[in-house]
Every structure is written in structure tokens, then in C-alpha cells.
C-alpha positions in Angstrom: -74.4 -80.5 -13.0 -71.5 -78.6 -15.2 -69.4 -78.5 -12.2 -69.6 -82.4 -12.1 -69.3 -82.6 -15.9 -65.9 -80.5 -15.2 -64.6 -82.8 -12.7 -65.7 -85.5 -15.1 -63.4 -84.4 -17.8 -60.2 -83.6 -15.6 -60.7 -87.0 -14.4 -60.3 -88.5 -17.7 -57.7 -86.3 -18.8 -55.4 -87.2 -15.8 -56.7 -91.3 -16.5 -55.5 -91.1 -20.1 -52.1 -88.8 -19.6 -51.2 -91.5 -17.2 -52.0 -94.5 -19.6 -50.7 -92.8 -22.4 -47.2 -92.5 -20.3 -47.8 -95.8 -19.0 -44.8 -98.6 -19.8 -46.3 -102.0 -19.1 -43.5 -104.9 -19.3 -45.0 -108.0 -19.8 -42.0 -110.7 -18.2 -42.2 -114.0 -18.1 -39.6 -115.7 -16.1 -40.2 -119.7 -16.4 -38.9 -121.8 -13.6 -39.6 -119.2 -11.2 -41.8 -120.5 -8.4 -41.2 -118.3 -5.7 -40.1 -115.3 -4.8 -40.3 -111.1 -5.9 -39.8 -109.6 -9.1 -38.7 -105.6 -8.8 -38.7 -103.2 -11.9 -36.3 -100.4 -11.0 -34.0 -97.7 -12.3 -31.2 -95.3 -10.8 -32.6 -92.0 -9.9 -30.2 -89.2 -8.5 -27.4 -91.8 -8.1 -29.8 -94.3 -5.7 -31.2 -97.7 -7.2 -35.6 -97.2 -6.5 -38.1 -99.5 -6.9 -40.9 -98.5 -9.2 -43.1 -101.6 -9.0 -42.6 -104.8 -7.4 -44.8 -108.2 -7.7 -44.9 -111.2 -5.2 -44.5 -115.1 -7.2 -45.9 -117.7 -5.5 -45.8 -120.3 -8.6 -49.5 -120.3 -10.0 -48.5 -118.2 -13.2 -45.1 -117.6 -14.7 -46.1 -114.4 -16.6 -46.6 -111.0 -15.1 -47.0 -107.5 -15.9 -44.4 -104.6 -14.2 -45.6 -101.1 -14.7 -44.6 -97.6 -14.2 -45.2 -93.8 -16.1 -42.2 -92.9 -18.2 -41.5 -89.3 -19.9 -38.5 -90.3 -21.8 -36.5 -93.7 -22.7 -34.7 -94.5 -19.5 -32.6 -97.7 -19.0 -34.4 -99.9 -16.4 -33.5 -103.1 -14.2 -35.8 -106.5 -13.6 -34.3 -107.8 -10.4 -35.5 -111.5 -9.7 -35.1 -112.3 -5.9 -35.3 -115.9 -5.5 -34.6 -115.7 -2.0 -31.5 -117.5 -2.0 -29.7 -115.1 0.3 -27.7 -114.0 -3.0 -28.3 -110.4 -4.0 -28.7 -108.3 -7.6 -26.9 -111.8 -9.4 -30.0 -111.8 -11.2 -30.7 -108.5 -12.5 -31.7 -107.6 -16.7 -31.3 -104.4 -17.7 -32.7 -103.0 -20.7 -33.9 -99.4 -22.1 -37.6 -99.0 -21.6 -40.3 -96.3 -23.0 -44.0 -96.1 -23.2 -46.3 -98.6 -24.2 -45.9 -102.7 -24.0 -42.4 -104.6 -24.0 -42.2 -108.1 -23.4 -39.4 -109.8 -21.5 -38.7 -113.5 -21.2 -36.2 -115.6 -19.8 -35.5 -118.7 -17.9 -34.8 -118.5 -14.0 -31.4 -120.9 -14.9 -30.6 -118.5 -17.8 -31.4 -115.0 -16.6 -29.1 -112.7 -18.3 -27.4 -115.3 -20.9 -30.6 -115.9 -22.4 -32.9 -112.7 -22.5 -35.4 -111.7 -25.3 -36.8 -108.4 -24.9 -39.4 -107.0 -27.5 -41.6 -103.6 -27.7 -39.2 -101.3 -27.1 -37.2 -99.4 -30.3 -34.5 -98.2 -27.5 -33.7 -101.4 -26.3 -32.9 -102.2 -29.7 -30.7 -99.7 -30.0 -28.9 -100.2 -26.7 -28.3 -104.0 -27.4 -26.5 -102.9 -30.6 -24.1 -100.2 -28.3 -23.3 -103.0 -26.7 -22.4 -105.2 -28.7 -20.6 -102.5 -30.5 -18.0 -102.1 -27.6 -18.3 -105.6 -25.9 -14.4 -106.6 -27.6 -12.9 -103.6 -26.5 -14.7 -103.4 -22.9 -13.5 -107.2 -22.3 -9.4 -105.9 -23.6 -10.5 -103.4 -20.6 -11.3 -105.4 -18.2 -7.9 -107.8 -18.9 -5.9 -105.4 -19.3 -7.0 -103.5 -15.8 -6.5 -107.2 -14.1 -2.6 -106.8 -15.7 -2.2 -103.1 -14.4 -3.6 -104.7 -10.6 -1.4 -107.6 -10.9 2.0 -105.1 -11.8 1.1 -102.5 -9.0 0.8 -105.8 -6.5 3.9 -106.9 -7.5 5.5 -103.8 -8.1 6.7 -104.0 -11.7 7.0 -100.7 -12.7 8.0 -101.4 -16.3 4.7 -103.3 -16.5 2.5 -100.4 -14.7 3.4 -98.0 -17.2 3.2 -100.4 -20.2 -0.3 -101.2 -19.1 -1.4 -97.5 -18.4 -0.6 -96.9 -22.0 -2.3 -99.3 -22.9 -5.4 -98.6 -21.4 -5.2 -95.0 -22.3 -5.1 -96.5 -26.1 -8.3 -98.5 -25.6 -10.1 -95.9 -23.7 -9.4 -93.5 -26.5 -10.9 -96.3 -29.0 -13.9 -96.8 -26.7 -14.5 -93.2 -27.0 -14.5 -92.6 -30.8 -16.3 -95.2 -30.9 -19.1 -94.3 -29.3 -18.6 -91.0 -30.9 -19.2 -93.0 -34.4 -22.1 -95.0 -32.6 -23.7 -91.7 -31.4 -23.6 -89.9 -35.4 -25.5 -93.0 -36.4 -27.9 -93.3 -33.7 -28.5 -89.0 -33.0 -32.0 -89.1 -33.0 -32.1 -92.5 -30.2 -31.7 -91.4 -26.2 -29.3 -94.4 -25.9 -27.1 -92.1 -27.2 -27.4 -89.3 -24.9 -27.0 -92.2 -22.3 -24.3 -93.1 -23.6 -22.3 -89.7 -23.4 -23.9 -89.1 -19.4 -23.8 -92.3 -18.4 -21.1 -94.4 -20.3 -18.2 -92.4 -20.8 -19.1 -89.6 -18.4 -14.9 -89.5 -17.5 -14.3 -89.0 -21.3 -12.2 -85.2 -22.2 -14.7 -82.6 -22.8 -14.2 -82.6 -26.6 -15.3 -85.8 -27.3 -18.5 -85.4 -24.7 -19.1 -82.5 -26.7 -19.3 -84.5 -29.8 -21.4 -86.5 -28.7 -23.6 -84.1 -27.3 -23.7 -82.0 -30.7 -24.8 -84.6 -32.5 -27.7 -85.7 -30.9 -31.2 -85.0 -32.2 -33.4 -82.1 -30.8 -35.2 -84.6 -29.0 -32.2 -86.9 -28.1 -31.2 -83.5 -26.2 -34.1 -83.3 -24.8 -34.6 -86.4 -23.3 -33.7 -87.4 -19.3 -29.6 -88.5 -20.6 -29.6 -85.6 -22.9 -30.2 -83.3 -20.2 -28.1 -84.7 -18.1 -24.7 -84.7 -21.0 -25.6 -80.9 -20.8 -25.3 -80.5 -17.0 -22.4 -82.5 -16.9 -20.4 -80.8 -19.9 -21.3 -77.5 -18.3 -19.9 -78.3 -15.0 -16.9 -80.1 -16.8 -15.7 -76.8 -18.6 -16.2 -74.5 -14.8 
């Protein structure tokens, strides 16, 4: 009878860890009638599928789950099986407990709202921080493609500057974004996963001003490894 009392109570233990490290996202994706929703995240470099759900039209609203540790930035794929891959992927930063997700099949990703999830919030705001200076990127890379094509050296090195200017913006930026977000895991994402090209000095910046538990969490860990391995 004890021993069965025993096995009683690691089974409850092991029930309630799970739940209590349980992140359930409550999507609802209206229009969708058919087809397979994936939640998923990059793990060691490779995109894995952590739960996956089957639409066939007779509800709208689902719930994706999986056991997190620490605020990781996730993916809801939609596969509408129209022979076009990851066009419709959201990506947002999840952690324990409920978020909800909704958005429209002929909207996903211009129209998204995501609630439940403190990170998230944070994240949003990161990028909204650096979505001018990301789009200068991205024109100014088009120039520096369009000069090396053509072979307008003038224009190559005028366009390398240039990016070297922006790049250094991006990064004391984030540096600023970091100091007033230390204690979020975005921002230990941000260092690892944003700017992981960024000179050691301002990685380290970042890294030093994270929280205890921003250091501690899955990015922070990772910002650690990769400064360590930077200064070799």
C-alpha cells in the first residue's frame, strides 16, 4: 500500500511539472478550412516540429502545445496545401502558460494579434525599434548587388560604407534596447541570435547587461558560448 501511495505521488509530481511548464497557444486562424497547423522552433540550427494539428473546417480555433523552460521564439506555420511553402509562417516569443493567437488565413502575418505572453511584447517592440534601419539595410544591400553586377566600383565602396554605418547604428541600438529591457530573454536573443556577427565589444555589452535570469535563460546561454568562442 505505501509503495503504491509512492508511485502515486511521483506520478503527480511529474503530471504537474509538466503542466506547470506547459505553453498552450490558443490560435485561431478564420478562413482556414483545410489543411495542418505546425508550432515549431529552431533547435541546434534545424527547424522541429513540436506539435502539429490536422483542419478539416468544423472549428477555426485550436490549441498548440509544448513544455517550455525558458522564453524561446517560436513559429506557427499554416500549410494550406497550396504547394507554397513557409509563406505563411508567425513568429512570436512564447513561455509558459496560455497565449492566444489570431489572424485571418488572407492576412497571416500583416494582421496578427498575439496575447499571453510578456516576451512577445517585448519582442514586438525590438522590432519595431529597428524595422527603419533594417529596411535602409535591405535597400542599400540591393544597391551594393546592383554595383558589383555592374561593376561600379565607386559605387561598391560607397555602399560598403554605408552599410558599415547602419550596421554600426543597428548595433548600439540594440545595445540601448538591451539596457532597457536586461531582465527580458528577448534580449539575450537579441545578442545570440540578431547580431550574432556584431565585434565582441558590443556582444559583450549586451551580454553584461542582462539580468541574472536573462543570462540564464536558453539565448543567454547561448551569447555566452558564442562570446567565449568569439575571443579563442
Amino acid at each position: 500500500m505505501k509503495k503504491i501511495s509512492i508511485l502515486i505521488i511521483v506520478i503527480f509530481s511529474i503530471f504537474s511539472c509538466t503542466k506547470e511548464n506547459e505553453m498552450r497557444v490558443h490560435t485561431t486562424i478564420k478562413g482556414l478550412q483545410k489543411g495542418t497547423v505546425y508550432l515549431q522552433k529552431i533547435k541546434d540550427t534545424v527547424l522541429v516540429t513540436l506539435d502539429s494539428l490536422v483542419i478539416d473546417g468544423k472549428d477555426e480555433t485550436f490549441t498548440l502545445t509544448t513544455n517550455i523552460e525558458t522564453p524561446e521564439l517560436f513559429y506557427v506555420y499554416i500549410d494550406k496545401l497550396d504547394g507554397i511553402k513557409y509563406n505563411d509562417r508567425i513568429s512570436f516569443f512564447g513561455e509558459k502558460g496560455d497565449i492566444t493567437l489570431k489572424t485571418h488565413l488572407n492576412k497571416v502575418n500583416a494582421k496578427v494579434i498575439i496575447t499571453g505572453s510578456k516576451s512577445n511584447d517585448v519582442y514586438q517592440k525590438y522590432l519595431k525599434t529597428v524595422k527603419g534601419i533594417n529596411r535602409q539595410l535591405g535597400q542599400e544591400n540591393l544597391r551594393l548587388i546592383q554595383a558589383q553586377m555592374n561593376g561600379h566600383e565607386d559605387k561598391i565602396i560607397a555602399a560598403d560604407k554605408k552599410l558599415a554605418q547602419l550596421m554600426r547604428g543597428k548595433y548600439l541600438r540594440a545595445i540601448q534596447f538591451v539596457l532597457q529591457h536586461k531582465r527580458s530573454a528577448v534580449s539575450a536573443y537579441i545578442g545570440a541570435r540578431e547580431i550574432p556577427e556584431a565585434q565582441v565589444v558590443y556582444l559583450d555589452s549586451i551580454y553584461n547587461g542582462l539580468s541574472k535570469k536573462a543570462k540564464k535563460s536558453i539565448y543567454g546561454v547561448e551569447l555566452a558560448t558564442l562570446i567565449t568562442e568569439r575571443k579563442k
